[in-house]
DODO-886761 format. One record per residue (C-alpha): residue in three letters; x, y, z negated; residue number from 1. Coordinates in pm, 1 decimal. Layout:
N
[ALA,[X,Y,Z],NUM]
...
***
This chain:
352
[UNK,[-4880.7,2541.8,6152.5],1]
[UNK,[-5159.9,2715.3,6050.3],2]
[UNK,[-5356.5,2713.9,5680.7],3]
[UNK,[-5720.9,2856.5,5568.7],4]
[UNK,[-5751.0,3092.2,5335.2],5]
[UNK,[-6094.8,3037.0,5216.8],6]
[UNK,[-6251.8,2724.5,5393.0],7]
[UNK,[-6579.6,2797.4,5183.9],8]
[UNK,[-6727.5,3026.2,5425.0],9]
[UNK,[-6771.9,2776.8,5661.7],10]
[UNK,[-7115.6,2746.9,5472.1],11]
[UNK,[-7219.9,3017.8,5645.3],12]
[UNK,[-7233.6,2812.2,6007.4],13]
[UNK,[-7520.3,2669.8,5843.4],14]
[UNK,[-7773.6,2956.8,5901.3],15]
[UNK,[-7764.3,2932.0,6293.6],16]
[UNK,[-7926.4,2593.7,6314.9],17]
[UNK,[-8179.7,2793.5,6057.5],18]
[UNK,[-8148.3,3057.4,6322.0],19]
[UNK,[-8257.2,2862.5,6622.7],20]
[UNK,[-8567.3,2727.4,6400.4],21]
[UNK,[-8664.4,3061.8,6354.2],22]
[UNK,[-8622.9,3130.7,6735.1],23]
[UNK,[-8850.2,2801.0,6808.9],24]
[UNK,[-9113.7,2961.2,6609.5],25]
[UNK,[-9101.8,3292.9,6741.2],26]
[UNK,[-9123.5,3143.7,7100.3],27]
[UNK,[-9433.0,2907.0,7002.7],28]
[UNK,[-9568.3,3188.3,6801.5],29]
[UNK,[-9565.7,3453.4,7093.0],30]
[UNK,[-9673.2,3192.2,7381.7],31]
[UNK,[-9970.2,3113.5,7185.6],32]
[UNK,[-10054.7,3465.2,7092.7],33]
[UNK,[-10042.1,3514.9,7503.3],34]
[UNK,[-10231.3,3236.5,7640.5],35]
[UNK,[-10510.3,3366.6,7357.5],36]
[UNK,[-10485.0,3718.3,7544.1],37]
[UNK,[-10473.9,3624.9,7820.9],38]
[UNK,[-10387.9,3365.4,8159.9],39]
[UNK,[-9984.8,3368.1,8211.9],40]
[UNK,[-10112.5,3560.0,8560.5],41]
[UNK,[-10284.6,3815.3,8397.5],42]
[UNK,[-9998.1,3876.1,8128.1],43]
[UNK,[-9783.4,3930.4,8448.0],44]
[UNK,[-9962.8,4186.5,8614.5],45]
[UNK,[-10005.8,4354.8,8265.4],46]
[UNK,[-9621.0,4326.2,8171.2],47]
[UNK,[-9447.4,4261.4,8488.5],48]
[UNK,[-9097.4,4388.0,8375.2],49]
[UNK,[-9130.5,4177.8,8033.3],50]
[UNK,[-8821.5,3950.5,8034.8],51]
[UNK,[-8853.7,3666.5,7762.5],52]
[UNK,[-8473.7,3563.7,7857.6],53]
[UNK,[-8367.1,3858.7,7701.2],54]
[UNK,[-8458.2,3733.7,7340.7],55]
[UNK,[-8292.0,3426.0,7414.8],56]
[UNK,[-7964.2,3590.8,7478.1],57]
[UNK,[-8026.0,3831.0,7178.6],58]
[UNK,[-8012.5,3441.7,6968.5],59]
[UNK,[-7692.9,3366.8,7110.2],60]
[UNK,[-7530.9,3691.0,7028.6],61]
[UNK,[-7662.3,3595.7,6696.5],62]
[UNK,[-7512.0,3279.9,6703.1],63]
[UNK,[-7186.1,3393.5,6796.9],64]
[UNK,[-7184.6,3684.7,6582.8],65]
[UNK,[-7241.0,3415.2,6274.1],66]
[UNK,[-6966.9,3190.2,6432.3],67]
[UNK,[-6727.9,3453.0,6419.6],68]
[UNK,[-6820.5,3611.8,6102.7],69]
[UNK,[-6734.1,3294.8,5944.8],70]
[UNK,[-6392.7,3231.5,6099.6],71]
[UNK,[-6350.7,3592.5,5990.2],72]
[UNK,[-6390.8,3518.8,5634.7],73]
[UNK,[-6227.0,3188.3,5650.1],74]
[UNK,[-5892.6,3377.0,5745.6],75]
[UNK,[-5715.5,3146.5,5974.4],76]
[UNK,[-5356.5,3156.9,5843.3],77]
[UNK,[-5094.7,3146.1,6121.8],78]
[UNK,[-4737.4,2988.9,6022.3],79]
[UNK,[-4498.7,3203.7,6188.2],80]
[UNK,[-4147.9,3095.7,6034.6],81]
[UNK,[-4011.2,2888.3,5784.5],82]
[UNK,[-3752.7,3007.8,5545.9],83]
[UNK,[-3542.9,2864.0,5232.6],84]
[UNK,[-3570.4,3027.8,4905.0],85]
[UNK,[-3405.6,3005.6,4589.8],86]
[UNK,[-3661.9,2865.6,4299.3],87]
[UNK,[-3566.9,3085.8,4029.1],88]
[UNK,[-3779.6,3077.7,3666.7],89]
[UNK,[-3751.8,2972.1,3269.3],90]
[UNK,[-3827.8,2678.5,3094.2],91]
[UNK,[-4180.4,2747.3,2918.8],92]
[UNK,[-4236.3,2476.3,2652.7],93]
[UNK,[-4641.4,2516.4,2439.1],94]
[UNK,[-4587.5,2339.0,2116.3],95]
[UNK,[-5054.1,2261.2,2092.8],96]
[UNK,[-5155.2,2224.0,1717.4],97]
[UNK,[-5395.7,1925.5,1745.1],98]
[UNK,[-5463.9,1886.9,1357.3],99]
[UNK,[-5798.2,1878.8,1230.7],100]
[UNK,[-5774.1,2223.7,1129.4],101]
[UNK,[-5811.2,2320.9,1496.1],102]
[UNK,[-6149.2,2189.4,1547.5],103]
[UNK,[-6285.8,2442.8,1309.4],104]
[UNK,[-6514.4,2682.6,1550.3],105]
[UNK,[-6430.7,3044.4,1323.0],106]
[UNK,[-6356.9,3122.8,1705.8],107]
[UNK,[-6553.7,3029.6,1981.7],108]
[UNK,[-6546.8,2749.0,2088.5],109]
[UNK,[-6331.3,2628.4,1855.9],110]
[UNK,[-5988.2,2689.5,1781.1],111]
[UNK,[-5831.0,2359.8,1989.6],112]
[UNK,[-6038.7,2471.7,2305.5],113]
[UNK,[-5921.9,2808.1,2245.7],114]
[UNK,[-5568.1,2736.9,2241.0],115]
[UNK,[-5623.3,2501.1,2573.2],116]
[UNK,[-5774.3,2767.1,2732.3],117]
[UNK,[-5449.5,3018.6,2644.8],118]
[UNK,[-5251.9,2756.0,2796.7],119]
[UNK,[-5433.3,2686.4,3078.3],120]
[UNK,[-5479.1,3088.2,3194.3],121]
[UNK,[-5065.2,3125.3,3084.2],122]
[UNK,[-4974.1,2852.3,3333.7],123]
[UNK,[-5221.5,3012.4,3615.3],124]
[UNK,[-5012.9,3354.7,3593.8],125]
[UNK,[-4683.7,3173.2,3618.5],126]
[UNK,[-4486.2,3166.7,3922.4],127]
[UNK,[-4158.9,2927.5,3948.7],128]
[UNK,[-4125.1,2855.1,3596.6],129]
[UNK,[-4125.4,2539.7,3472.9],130]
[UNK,[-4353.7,2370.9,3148.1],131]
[UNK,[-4374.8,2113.8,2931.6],132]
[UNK,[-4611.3,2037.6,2626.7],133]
[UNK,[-4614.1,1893.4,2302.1],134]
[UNK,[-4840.6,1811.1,2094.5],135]
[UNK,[-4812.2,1817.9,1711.1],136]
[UNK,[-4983.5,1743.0,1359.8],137]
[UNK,[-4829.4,1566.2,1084.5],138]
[UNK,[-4600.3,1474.6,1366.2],139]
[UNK,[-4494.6,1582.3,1702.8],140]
[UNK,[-4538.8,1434.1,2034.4],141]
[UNK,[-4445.0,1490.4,2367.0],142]
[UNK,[-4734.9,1513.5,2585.9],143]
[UNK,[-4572.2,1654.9,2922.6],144]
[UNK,[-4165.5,1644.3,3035.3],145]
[UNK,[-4051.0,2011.6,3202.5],146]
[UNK,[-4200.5,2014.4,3541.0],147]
[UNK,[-4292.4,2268.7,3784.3],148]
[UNK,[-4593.2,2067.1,3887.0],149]
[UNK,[-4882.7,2291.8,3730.5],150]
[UNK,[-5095.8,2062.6,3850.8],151]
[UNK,[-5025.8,1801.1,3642.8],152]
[UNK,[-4970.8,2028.6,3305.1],153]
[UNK,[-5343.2,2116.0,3376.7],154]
[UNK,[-5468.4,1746.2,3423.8],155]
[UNK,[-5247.8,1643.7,3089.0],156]
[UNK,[-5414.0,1935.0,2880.3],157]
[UNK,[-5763.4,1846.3,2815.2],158]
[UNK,[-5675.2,1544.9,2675.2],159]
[UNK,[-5459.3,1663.0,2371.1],160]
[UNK,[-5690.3,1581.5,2093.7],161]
[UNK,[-5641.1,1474.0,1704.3],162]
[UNK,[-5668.5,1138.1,1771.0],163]
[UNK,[-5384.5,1155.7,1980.1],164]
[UNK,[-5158.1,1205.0,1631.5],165]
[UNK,[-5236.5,901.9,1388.0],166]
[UNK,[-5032.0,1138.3,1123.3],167]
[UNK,[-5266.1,1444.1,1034.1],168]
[UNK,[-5132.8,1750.8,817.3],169]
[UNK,[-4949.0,2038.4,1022.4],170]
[UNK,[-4568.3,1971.7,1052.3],171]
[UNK,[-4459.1,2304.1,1317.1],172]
[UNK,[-4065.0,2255.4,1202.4],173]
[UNK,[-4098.3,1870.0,1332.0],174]
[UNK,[-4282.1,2055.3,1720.9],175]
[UNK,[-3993.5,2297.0,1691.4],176]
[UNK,[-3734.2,2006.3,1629.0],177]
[UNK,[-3905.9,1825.0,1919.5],178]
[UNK,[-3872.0,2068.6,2158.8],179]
[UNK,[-3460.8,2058.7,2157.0],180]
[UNK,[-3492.0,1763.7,2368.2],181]
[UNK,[-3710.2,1988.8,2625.3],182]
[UNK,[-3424.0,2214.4,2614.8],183]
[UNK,[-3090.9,2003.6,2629.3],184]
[UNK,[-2968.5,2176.6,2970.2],185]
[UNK,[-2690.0,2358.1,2879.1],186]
[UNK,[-2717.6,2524.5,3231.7],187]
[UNK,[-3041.7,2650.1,3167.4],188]
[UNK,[-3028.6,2982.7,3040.7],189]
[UNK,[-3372.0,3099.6,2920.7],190]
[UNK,[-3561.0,2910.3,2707.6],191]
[UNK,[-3881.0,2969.4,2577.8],192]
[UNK,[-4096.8,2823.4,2272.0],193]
[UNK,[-4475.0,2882.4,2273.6],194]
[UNK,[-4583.6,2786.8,1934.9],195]
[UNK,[-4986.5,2751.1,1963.9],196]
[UNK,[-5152.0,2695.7,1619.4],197]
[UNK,[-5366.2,2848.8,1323.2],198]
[UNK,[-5081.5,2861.0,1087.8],199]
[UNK,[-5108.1,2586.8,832.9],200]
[UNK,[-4817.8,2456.0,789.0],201]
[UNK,[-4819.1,2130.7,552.6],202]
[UNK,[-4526.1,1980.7,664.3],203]
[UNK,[-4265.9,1877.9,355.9],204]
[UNK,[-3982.4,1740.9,496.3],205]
[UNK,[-3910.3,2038.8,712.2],206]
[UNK,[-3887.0,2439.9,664.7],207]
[UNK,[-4024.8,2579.3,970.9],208]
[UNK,[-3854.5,2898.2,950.7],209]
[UNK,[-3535.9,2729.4,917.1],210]
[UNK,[-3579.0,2468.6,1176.4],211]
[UNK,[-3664.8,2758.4,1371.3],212]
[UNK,[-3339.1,2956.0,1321.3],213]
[UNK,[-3133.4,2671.3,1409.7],214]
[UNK,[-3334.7,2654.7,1759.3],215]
[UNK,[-3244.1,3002.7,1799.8],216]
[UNK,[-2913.6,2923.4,1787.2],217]
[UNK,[-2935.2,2708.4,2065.4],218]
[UNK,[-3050.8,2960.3,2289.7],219]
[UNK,[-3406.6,2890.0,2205.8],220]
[UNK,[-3687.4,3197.0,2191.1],221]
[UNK,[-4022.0,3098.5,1994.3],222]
[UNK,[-4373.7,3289.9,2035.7],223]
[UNK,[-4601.7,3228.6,1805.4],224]
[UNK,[-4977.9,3238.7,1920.1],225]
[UNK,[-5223.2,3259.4,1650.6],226]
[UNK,[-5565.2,3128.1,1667.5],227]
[UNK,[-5886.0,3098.5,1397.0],228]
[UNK,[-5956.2,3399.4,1139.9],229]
[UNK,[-5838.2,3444.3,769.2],230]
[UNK,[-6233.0,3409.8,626.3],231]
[UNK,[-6205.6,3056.4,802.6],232]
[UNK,[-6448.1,2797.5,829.6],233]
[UNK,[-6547.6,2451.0,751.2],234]
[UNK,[-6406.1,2156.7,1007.1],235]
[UNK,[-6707.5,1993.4,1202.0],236]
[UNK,[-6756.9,1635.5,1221.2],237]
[UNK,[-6938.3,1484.9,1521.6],238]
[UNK,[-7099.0,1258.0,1663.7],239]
[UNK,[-7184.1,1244.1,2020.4],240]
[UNK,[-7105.1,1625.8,2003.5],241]
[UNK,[-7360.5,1681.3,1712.3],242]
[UNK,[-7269.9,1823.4,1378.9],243]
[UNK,[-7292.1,1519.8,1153.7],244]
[UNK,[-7111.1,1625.2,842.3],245]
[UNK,[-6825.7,1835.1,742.1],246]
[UNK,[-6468.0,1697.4,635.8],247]
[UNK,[-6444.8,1714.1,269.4],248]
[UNK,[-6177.4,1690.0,0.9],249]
[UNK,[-6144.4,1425.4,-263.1],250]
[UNK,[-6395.4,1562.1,-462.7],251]
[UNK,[-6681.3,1624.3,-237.0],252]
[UNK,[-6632.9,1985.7,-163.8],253]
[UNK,[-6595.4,2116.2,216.7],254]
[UNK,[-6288.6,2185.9,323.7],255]
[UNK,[-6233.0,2543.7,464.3],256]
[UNK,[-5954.9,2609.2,629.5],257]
[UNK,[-5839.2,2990.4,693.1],258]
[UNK,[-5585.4,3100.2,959.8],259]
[UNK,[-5177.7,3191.6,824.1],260]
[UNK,[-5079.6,3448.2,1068.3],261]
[UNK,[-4812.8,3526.4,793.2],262]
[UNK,[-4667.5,3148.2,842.8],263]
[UNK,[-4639.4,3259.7,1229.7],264]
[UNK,[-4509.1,3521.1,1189.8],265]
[UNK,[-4220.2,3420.9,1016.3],266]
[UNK,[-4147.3,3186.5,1244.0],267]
[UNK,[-4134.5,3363.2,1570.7],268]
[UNK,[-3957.3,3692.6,1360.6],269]
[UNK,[-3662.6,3360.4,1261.2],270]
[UNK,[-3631.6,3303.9,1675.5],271]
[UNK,[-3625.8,3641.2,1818.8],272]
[UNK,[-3974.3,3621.1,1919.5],273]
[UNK,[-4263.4,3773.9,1823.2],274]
[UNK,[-4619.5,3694.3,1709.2],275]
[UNK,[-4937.5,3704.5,1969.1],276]
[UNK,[-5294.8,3724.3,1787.6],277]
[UNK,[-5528.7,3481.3,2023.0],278]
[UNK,[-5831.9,3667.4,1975.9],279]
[UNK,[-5766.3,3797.7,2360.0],280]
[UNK,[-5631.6,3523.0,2596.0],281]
[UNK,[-5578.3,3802.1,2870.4],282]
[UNK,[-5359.9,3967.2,2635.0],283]
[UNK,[-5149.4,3628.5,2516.3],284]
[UNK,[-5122.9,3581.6,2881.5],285]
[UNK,[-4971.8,3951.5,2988.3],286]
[UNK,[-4772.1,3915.0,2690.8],287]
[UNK,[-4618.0,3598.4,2750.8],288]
[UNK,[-4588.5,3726.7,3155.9],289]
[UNK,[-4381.2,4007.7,3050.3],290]
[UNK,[-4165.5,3827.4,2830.8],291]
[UNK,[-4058.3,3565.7,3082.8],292]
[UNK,[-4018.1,3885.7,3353.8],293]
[UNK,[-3762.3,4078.8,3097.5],294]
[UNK,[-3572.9,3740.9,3117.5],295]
[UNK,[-3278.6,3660.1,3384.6],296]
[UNK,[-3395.6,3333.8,3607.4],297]
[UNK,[-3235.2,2976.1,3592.9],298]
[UNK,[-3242.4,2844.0,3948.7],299]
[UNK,[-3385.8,2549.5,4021.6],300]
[UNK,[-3234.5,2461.8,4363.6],301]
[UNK,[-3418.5,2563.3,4692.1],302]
[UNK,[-3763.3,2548.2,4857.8],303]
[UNK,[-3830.8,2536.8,5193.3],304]
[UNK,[-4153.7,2811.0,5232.8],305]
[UNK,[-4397.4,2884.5,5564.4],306]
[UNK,[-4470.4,3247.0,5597.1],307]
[UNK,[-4842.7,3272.0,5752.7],308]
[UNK,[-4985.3,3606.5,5839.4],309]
[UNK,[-5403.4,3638.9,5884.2],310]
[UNK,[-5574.2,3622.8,6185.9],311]
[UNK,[-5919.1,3712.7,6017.1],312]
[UNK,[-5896.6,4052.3,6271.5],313]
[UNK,[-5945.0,3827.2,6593.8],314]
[UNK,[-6246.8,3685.9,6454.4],315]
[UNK,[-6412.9,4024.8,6305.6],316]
[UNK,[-6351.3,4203.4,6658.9],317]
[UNK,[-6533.9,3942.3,6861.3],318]
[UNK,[-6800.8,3933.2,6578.4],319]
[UNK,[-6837.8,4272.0,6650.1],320]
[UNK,[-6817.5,4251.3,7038.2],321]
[UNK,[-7088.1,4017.0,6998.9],322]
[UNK,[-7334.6,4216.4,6812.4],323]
[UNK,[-7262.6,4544.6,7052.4],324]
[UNK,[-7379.9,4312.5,7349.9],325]
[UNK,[-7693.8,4270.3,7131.0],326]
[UNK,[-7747.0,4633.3,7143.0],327]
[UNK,[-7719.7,4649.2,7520.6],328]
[UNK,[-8000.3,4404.1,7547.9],329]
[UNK,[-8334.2,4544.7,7662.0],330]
[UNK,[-8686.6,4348.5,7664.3],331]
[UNK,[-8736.3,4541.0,8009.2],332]
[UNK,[-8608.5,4383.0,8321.2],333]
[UNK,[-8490.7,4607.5,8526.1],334]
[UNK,[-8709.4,4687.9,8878.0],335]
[UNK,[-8426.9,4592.6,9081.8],336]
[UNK,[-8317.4,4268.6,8908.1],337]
[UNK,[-8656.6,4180.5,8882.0],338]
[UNK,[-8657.9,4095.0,9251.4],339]
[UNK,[-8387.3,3819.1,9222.4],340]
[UNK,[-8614.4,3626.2,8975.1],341]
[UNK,[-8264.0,3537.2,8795.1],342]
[UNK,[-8446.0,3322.3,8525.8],343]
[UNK,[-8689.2,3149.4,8787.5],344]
[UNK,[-8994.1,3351.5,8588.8],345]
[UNK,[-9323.4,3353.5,8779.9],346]
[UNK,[-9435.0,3674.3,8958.3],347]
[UNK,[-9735.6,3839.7,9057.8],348]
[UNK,[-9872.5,3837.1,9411.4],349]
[UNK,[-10003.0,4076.8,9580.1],350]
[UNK,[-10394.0,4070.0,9607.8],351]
[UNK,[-10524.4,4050.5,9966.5],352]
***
């Protein structure tokens, strides 16, 4: 069993058919600069102990040296045993605000994109957890079950858009309700809310803060990320990605919509959790991190794992053998191996 760690060098096997060019030319380039000197008997009197084999074996050191150099950086990755683990993590649910409120770029790009891109770096630093998304406006949807596949929570996540909720508005106590169903395991132990949203909350029918003290009852933590600024802006509307026009209320004037950090903070203070300003995705991501490390792990079940240790340091010794042996080479044939005429080269005769 054997893995690469970083099949991209391979690229770099490329420059020894550039190498060999460049040795084709060298060759044609030196022959001709000789027969305009002088005859090939002449240039053998005058350089008797010039050996032209030599630069051919200084290209294949090259060659090799490139060869090896790559497998080097490659890393060939030796399996050496296989082992069972226990899979051991929480249950990481992101409730994404997709109202029309999040298209509004007071943050760059906008504050949807923003709030993908939180997600996306949050489920790069996770390790055995499992996630599952919702999406939410006026109403809540569930875009992705719990699942350990990050994969697939990455391919689901660029596709959360407005359109995706026919009711608009921003109903968080209806994505907090939602997520209960995430979180009906009574075996699971940890479980962990990741609210992802400017703030607005429009929603009538239900109190956020009280929805979200009846999760917390359950066993549920909720985070609160908040994205956009409290000056605000105007939501874009578009058209082929160009700035047509900007949404509008009733009577004609642009809408601006400002951030509630306040609303969020409520919230996540009602669960045991805390509040995360977005401005910094690193810092949403470390926080989040440490959260789920304080926690104790639900187990999953077990894993079967193959431990592979490098072999990069076979490859980067026999690069290095190679280019010693280039030192070693001389353009001077030796008097006494010139007599064996090893590469069938034409010498002098005597003059009678």
């Amino acid at each position: 069993m054997y893995e690469l760690d970083r099949p991209a060098y391979f690229q770099l096997l490329l420059l020894i058919p550039l190498l060999w060019g460049l040795f084709a030319y060298v060759m044609h380039y030196r022959k001709n600069k000789r027969q305009a000197f002088a005859s090939p008997r002449l240039m053998m009197i005058l350089a008797p102990y010039k050996s032209t084999a030599a630069l051919v074996w200084k290209y294949v050191f090259y060659s090799l040296a490139i060869a090896m150099l790559s497998l080097a950086l490659v890393n060939p990755r030796i399996g050496t045993k296989m082992e069972k683990i226990k899979v051991q993590g929480s249950d990481v649910v992101f409730a994404l605000d997709v109202s029309l409120s999040m298209k509004a770029e007071d943050v760059v790009p906008n504050r949807l994109d923003k709030a993908k891109q939180i997600i996306s770096r949050t489920i790069d630093a996770l390790g055995g957890d499992r996630v599952g998304i919702i999406v939410y406006a006026g109403s809540a949807y569930p875009l992705l079950p719990i699942t350990s596949d990050y994969s697939a929570a990455k391919m689901f996540l660029p596709t959360a858009d407005p359109s995706m909720v026919s009711s608009q508005g921003t109903s968080i106590g209806q994505a907090i309700s939602l997520s209960g169903r995430y979180f009906d395991d009574p075996s699971v132990k940890n479980k962990l809310l990741v609210i992802i949203s400017d703030g607005e909350d429009h929603g009538e029918d239900t109190d956020a803060v009280s929805t979200a003290q009846a999760a917390n009852a359950r066993g549920v933590k909720i985070y609160t990320v908040g994205v956009g600024t409290a000056k605000g802006g105007p939501i874009p509307i578009k058209q082929n990605g160009i700035v047509t026009s900007y949404k509008k209320d009733i009577e004609g004037n642009v809408v601006v919509t400002k951030a509630d950090s306040q609303t969020l903070k409520n919230i996540a203070s009602a669960a045991s959790g805390d509040y995360i300003d977005g401005t910094s995705t690193a810092t949403v991501v470390n926080k989040i991190k440490d959260v789920l490390g304080k926690n104790a792990k639900n187990e999953y079940g077990e894993a079967e794992v193959i431990e592979y240790k490098d072999r990069y340091q076979w490859f980067a010794g026999a690069a290095l053998l190679f280019l010693v042996l280039d030192t070693l080479i001389s353009f001077r044939r030796s008097r006494m191996l010139s007599r064996y005429n090893l590469f069938g080269e034409e010498k002098p005769q005597d003059e009678d």
